[in-house]
TIMI-2910 file (N, C-alpha, C, CB; in pm, 1 decimal, decimal comma, always signed):
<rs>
+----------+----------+----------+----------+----------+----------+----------+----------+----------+----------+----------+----------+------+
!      n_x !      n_y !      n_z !     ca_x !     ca_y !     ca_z !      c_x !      c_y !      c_z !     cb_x !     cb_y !     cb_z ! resn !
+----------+----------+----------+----------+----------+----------+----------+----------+----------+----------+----------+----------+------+
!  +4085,4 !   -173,6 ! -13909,8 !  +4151,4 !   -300,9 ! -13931,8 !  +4108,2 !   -357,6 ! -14066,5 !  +4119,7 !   -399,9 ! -13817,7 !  Unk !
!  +4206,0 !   -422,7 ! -14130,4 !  +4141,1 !   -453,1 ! -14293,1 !  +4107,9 !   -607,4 ! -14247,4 !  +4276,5 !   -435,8 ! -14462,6 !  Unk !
!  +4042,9 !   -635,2 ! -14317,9 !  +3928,6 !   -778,9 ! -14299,6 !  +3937,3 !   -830,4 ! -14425,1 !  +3748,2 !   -749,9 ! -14262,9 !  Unk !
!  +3941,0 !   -981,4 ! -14443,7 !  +3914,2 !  -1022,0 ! -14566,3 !  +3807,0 !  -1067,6 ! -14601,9 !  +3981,2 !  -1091,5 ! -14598,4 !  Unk !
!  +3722,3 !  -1102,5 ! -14709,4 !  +3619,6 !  -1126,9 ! -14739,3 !  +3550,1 !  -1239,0 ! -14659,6 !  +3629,8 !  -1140,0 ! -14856,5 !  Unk !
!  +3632,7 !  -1320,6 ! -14630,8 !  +3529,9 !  -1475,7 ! -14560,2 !  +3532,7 !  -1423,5 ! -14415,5 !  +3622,2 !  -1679,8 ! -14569,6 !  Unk !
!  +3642,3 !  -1344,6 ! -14355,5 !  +3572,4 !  -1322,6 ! -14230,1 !  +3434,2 !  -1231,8 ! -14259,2 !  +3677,5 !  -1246,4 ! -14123,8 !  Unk !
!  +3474,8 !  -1125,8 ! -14305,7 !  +3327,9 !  -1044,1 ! -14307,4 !  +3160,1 !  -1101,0 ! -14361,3 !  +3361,4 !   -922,5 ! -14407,7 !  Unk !
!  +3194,3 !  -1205,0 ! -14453,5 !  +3077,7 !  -1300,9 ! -14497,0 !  +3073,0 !  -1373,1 ! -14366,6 !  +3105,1 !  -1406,0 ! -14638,6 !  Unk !
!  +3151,6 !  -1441,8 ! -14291,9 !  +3131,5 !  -1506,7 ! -14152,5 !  +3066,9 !  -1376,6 ! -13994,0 !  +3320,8 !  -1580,0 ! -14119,4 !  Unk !
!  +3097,6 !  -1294,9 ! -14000,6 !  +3056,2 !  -1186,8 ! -13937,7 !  +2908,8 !  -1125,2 ! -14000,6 !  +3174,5 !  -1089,5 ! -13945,9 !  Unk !
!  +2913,2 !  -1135,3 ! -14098,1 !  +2733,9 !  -1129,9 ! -14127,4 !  +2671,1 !  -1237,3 ! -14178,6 !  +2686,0 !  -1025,9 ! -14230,6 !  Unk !
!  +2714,0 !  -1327,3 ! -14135,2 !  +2631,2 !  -1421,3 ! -14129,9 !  +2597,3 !  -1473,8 ! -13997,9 !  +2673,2 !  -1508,9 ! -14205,0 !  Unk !
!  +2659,1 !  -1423,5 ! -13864,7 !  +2661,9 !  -1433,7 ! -13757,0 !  +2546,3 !  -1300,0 ! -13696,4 !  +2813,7 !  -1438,1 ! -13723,9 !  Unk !
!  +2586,3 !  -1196,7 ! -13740,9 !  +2494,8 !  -1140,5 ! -13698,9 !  +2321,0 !  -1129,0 ! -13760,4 !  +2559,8 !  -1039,5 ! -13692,5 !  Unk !
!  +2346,6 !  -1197,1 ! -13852,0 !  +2177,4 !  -1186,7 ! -13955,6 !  +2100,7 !  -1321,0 ! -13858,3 !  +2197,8 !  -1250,5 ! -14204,1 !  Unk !
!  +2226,3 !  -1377,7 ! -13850,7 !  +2136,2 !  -1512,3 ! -13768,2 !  +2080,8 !  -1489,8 ! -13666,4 !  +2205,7 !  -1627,8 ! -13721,1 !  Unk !
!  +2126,7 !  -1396,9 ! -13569,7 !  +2089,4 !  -1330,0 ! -13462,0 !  +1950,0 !  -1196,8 ! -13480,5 !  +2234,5 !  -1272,4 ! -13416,2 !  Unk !
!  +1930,0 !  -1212,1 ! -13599,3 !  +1818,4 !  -1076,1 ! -13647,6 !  +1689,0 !  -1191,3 ! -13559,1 !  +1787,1 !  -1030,7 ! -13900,3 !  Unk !
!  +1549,9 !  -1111,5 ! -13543,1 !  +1431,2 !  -1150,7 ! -13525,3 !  +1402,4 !  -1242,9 ! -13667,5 !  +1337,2 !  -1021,8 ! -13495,4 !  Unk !
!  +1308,3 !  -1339,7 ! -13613,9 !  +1297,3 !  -1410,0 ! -13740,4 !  +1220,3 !  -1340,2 ! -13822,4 !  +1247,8 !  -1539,1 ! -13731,9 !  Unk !
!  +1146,0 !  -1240,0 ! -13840,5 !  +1093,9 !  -1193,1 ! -13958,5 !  +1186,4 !  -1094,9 ! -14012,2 !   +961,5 !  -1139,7 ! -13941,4 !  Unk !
!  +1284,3 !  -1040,6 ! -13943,0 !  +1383,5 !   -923,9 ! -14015,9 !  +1470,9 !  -1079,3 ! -14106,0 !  +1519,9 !   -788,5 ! -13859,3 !  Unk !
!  +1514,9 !  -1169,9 ! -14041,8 !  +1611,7 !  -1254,2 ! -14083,0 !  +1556,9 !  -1329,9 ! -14205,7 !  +1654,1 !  -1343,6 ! -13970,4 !  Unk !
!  +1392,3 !  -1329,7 ! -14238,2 !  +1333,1 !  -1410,1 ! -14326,6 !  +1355,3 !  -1341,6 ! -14434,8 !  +1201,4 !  -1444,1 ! -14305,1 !  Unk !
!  +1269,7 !  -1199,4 ! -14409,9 !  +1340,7 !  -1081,9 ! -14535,7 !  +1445,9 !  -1089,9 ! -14600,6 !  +1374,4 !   -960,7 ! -14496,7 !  Unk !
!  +1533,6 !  -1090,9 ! -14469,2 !  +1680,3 !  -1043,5 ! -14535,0 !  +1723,1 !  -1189,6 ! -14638,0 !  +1825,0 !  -1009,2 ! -14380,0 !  Unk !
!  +1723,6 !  -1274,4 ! -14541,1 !  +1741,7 !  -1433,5 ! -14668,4 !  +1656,6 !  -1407,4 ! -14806,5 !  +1650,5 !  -1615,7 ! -14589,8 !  Unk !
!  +1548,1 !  -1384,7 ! -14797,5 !  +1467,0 !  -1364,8 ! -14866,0 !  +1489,5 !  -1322,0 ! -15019,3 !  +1409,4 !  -1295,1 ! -14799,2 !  Unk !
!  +1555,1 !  -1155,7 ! -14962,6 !  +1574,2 !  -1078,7 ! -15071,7 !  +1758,0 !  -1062,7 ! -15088,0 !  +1482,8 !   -928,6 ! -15044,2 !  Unk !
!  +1811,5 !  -1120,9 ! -15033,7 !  +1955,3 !  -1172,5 ! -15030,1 !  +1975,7 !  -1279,2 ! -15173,4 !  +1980,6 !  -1264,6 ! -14867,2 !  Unk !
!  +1885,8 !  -1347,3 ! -15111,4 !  +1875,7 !  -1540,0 ! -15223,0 !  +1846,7 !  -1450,9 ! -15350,6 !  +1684,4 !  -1708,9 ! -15179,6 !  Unk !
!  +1728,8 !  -1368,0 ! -15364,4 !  +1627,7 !  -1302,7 ! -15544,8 !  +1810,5 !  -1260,1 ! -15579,6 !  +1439,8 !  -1076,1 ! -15534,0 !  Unk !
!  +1904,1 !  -1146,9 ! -15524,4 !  +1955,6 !  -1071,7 ! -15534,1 !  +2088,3 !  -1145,2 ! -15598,8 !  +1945,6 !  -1001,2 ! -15424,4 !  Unk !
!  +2141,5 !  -1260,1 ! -15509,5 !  +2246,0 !  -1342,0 ! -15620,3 !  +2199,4 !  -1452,1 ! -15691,5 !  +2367,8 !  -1402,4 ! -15555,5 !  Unk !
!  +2058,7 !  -1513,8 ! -15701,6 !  +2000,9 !  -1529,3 ! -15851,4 !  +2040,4 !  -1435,0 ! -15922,5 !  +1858,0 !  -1530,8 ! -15869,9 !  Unk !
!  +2009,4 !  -1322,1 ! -15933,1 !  +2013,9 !  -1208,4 ! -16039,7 !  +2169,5 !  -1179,0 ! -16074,6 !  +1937,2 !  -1064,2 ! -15979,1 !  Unk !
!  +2214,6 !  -1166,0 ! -15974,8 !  +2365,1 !  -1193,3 ! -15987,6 !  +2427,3 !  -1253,5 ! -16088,7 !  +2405,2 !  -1260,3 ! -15897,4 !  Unk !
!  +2415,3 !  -1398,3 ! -16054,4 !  +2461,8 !  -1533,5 ! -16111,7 !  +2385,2 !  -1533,1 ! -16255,6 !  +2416,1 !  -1675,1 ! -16006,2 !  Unk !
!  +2247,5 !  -1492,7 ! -16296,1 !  +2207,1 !  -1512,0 ! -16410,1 !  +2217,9 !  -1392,8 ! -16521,4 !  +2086,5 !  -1554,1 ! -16387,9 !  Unk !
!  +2325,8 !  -1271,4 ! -16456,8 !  +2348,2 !  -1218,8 ! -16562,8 !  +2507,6 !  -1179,0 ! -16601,5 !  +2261,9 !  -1117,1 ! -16558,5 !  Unk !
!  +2514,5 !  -1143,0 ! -16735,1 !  +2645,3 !  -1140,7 ! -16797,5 !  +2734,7 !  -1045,0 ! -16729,4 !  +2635,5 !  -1106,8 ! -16941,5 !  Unk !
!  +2666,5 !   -932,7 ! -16772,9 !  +2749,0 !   -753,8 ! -16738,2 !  +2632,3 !   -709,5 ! -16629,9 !  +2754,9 !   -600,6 ! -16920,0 !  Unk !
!  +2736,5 !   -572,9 ! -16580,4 !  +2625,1 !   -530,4 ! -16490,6 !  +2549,5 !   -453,4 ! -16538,1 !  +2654,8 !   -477,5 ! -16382,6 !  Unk !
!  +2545,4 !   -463,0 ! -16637,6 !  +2430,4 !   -329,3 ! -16719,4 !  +2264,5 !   -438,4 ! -16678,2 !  +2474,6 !   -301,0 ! -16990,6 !  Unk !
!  +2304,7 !   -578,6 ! -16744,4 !  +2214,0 !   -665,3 ! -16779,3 !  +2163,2 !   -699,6 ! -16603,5 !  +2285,9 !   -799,3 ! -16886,5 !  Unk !
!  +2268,2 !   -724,2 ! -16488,5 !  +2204,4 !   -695,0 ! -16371,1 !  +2098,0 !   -636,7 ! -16343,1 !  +2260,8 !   -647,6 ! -16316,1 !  Unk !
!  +2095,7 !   -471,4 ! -16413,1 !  +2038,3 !   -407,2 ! -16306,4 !  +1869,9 !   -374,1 ! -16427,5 !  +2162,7 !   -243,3 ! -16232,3 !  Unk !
!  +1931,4 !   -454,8 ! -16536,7 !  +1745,9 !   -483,3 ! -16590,9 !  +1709,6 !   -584,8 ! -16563,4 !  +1696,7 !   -485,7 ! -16740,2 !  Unk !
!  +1770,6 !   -679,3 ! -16499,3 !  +1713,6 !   -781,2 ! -16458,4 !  +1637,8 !   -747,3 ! -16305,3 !  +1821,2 !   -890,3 ! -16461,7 !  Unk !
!  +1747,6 !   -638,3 ! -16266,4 !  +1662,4 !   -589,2 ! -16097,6 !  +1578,3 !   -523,0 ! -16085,4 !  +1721,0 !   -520,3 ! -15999,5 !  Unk !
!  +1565,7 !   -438,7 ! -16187,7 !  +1413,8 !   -369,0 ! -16235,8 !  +1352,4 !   -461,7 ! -16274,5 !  +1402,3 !   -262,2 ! -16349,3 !  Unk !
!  +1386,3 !   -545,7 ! -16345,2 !  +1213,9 !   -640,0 ! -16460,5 !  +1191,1 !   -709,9 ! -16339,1 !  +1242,1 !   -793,2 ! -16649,3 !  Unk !
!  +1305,9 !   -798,1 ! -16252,8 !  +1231,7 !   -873,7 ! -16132,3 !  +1302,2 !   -809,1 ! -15966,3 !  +1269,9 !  -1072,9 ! -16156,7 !  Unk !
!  +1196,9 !   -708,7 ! -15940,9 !  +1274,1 !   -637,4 ! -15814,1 !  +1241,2 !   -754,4 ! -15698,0 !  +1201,2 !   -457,0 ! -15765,9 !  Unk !
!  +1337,5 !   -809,6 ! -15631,7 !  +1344,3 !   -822,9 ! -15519,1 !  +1244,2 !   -734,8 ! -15413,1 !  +1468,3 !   -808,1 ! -15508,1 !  Unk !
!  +1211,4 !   -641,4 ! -15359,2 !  +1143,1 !   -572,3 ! -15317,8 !  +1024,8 !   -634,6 ! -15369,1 !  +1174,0 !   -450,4 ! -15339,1 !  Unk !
!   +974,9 !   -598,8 ! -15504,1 !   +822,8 !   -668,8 ! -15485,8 !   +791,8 !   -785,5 ! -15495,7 !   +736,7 !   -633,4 ! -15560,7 !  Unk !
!   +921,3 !   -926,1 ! -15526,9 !   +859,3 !  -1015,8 ! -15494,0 !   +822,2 !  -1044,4 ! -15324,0 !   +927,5 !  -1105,5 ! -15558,1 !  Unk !
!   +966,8 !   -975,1 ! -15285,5 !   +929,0 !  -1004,8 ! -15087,9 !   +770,8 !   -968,6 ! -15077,3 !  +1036,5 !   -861,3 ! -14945,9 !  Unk !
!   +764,5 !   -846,4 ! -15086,7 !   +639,5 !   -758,1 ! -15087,9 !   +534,3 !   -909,0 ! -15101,1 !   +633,2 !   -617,5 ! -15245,5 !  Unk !
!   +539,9 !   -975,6 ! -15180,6 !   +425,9 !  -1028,1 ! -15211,4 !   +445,1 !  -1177,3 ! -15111,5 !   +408,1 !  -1040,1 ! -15388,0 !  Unk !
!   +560,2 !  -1251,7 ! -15136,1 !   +557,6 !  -1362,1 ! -15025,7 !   +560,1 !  -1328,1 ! -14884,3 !   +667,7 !  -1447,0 ! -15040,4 !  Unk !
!   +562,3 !  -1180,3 ! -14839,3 !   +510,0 !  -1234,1 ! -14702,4 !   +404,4 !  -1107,8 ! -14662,4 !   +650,8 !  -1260,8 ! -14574,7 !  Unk !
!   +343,7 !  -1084,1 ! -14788,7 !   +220,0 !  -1002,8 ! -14785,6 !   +210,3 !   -831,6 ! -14710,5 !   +122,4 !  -1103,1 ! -14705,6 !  Unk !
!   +314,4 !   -773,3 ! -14786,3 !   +297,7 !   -609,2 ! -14714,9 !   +333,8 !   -532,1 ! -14870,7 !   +449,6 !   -557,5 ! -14548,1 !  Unk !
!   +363,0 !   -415,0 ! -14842,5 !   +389,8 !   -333,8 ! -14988,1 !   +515,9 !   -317,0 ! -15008,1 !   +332,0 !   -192,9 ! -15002,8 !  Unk !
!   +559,2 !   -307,9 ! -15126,3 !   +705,9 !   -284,0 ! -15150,7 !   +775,5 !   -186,6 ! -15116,6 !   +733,0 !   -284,0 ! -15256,6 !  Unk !
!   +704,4 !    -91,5 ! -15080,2 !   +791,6 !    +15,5 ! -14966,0 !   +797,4 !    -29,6 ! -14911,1 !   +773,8 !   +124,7 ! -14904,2 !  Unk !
!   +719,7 !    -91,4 ! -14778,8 !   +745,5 !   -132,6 ! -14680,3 !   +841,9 !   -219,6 ! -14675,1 !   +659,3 !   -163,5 ! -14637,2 !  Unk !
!   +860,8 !   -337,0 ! -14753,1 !   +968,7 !   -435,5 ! -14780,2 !  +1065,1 !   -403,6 ! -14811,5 !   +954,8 !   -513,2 ! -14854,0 !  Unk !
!  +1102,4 !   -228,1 ! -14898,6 !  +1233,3 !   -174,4 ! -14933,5 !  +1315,6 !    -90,1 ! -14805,6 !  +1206,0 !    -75,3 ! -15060,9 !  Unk !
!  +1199,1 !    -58,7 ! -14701,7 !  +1221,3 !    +17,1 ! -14564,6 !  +1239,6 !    -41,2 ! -14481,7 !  +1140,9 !    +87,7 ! -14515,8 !  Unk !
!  +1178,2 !   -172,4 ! -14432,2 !  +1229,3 !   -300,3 ! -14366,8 !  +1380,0 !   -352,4 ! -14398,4 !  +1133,4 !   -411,8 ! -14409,5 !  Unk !
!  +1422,3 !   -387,3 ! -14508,3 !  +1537,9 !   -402,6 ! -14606,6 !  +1608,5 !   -314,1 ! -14555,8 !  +1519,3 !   -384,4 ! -14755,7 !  Unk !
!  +1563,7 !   -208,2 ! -14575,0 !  +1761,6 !   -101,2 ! -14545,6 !  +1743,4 !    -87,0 ! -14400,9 !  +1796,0 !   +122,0 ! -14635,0 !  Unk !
!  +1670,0 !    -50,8 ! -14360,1 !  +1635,9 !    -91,3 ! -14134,5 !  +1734,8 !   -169,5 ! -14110,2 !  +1466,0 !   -207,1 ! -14058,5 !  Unk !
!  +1710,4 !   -332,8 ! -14198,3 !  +1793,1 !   -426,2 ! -14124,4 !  +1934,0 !   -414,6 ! -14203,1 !  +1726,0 !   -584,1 ! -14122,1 !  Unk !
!  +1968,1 !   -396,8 ! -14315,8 !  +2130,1 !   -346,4 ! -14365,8 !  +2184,2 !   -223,9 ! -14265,2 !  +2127,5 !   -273,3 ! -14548,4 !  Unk !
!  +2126,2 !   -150,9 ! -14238,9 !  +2179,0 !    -12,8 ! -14132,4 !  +2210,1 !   -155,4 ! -14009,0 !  +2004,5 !   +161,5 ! -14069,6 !  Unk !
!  +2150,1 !   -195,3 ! -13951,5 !  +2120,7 !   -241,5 ! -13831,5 !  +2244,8 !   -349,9 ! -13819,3 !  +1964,3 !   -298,0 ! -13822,0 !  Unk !
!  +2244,9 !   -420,1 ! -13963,9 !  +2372,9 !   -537,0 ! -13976,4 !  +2522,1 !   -462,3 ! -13980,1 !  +2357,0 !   -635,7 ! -14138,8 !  Unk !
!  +2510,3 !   -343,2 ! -14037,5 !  +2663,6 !   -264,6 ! -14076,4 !  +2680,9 !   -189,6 ! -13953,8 !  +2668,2 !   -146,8 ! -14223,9 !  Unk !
!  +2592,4 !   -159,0 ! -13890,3 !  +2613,5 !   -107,0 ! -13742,7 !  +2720,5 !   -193,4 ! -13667,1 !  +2470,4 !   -113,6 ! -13656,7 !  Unk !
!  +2625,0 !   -287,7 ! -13640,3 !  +2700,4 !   -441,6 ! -13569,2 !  +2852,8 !   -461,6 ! -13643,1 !  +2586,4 !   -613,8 ! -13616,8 !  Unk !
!  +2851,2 !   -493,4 ! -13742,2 !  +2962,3 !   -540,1 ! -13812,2 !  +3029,4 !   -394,3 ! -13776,2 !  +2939,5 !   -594,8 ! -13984,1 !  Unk !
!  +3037,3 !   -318,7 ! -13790,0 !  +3126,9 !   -193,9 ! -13759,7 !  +3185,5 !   -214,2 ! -13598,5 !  +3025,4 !    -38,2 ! -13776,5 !  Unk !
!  +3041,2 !   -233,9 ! -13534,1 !  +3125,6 !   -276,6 ! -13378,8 !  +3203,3 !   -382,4 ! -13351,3 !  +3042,7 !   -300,5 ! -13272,7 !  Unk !
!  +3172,9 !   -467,6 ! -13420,0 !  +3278,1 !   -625,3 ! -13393,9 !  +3401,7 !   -591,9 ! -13451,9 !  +3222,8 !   -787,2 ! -13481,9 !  Unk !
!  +3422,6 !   -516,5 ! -13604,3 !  +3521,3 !   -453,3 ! -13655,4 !  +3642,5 !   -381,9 ! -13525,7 !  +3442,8 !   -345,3 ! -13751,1 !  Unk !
!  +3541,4 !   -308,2 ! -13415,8 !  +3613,7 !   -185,4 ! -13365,5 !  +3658,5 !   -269,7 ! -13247,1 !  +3521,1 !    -33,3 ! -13333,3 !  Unk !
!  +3624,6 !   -423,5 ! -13218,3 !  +3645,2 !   -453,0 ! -13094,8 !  +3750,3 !   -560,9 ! -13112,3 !  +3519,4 !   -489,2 ! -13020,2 !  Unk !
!  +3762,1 !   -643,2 ! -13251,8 !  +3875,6 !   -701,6 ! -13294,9 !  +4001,1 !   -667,6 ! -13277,5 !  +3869,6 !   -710,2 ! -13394,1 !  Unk !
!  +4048,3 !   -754,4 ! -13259,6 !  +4231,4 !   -771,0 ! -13259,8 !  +4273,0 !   -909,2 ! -13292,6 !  +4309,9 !   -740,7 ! -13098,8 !  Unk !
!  +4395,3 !   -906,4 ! -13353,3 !  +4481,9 !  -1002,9 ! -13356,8 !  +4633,4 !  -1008,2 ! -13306,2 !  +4477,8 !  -1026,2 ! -13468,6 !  Unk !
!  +4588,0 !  -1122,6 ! -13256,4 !  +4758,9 !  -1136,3 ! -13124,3 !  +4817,9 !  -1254,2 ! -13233,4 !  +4724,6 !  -1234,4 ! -12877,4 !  Unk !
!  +4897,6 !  -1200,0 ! -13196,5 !  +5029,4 !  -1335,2 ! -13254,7 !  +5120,6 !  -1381,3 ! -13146,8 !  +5155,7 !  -1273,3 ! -13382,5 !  Unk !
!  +5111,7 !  -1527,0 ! -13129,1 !  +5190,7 !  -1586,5 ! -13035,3 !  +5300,0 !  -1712,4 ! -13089,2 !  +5089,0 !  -1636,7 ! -12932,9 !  Unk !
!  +5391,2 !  -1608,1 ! -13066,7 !  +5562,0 !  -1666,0 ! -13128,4 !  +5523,9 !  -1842,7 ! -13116,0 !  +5747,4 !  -1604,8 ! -12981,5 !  Unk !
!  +5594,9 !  -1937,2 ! -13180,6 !  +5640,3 !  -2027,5 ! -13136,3 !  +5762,4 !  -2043,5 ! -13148,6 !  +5589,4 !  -2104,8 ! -13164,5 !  Unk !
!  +5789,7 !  -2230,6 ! -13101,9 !  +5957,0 !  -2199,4 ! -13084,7 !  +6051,7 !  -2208,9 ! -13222,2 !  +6024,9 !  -2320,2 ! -12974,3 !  Unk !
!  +5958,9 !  -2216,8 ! -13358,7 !  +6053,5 !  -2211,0 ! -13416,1 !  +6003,9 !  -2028,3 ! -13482,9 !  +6075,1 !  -2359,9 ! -13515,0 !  Unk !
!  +6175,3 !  -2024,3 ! -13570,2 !  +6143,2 !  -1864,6 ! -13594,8 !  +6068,2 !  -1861,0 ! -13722,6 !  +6284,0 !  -1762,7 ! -13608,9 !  Unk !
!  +6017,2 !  -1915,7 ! -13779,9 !  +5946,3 !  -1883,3 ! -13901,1 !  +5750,2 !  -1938,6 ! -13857,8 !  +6043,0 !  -1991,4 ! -14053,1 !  Unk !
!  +5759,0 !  -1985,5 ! -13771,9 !  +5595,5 !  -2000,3 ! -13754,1 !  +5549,4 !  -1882,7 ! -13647,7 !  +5548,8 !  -2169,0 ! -13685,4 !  Unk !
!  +5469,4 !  -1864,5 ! -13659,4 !  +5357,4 !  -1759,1 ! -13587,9 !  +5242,8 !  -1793,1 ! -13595,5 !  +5346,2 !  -1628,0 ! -13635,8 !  Unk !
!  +5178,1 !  -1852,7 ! -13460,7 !  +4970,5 !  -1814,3 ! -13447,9 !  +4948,5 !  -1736,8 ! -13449,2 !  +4870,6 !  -1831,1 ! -13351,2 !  Unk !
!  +4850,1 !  -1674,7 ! -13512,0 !  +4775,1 !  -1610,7 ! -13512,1 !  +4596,6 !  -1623,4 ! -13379,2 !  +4779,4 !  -1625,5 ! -13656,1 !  Unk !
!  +4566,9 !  -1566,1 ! -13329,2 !  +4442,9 !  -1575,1 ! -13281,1 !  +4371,2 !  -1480,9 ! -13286,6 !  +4437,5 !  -1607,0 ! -13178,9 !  Unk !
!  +4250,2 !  -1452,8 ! -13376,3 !  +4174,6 !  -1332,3 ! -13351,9 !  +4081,7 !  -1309,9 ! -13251,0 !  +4114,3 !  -1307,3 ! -13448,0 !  Unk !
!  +4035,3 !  -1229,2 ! -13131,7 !  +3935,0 !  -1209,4 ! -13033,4 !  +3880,9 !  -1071,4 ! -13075,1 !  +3991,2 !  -1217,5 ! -12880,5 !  Unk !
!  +3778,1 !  -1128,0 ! -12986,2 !  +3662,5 !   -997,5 ! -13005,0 !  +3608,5 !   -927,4 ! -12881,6 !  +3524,6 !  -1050,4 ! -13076,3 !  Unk !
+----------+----------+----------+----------+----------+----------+----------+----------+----------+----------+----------+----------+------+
</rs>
């Protein structure tokens, strides 16, 4: 089913909220470093020296005190774990459309 962007930002943001609070702290965590870096650079060349000079990974690493592997292995754990989910809500979606009485309107309702 094709999805547009604000549902799928609304669908993971539904399921991150639902993470344990230390997977969910991470993930905010290194989510927030990640569109700073975003937002403060021009091209993506300049992105991805900005993601090397300031990795996300080792600042987490350091605010909640483990090593940056560990914080880069924690990190993709919980992205596998979120695209999992989002793949199942994906597979369980539908949208019904229910006529009204005139001929040019249509509801829409999506369920899950």
């Amino acid at each position: 089913m094709e999805c547009n962007v604000h549902l799928l930002k609304m669908l993971i943001r539904d399921i991150v909220g639902k993470l344990p609070e230390k997977e969910k702290a991470l993930y905010h965590f290194i989510d927030e470093l990640e569109l700073r870096l975003i937002e403060s650079a021009a091209t993506p060349d300049q992105y991805l020296h900005l993601l090397k000079k300031y990795s996300p990974y080792h600042e987490a690493a350091n605010h909640f005190g483990i090593s940056p592997y560990k914080a880069r292995t924690m990190m993709h754990r919980i992205e596998w774990k979120v695209a999992a989910k989002l793949e199942e809500k994906l597979q369980c979606m539908k949208w019904l459309e229910q006529p009204s009485n005139s001929k040019r309107v249509k509801k829409g309702y999506l369920t899950f």
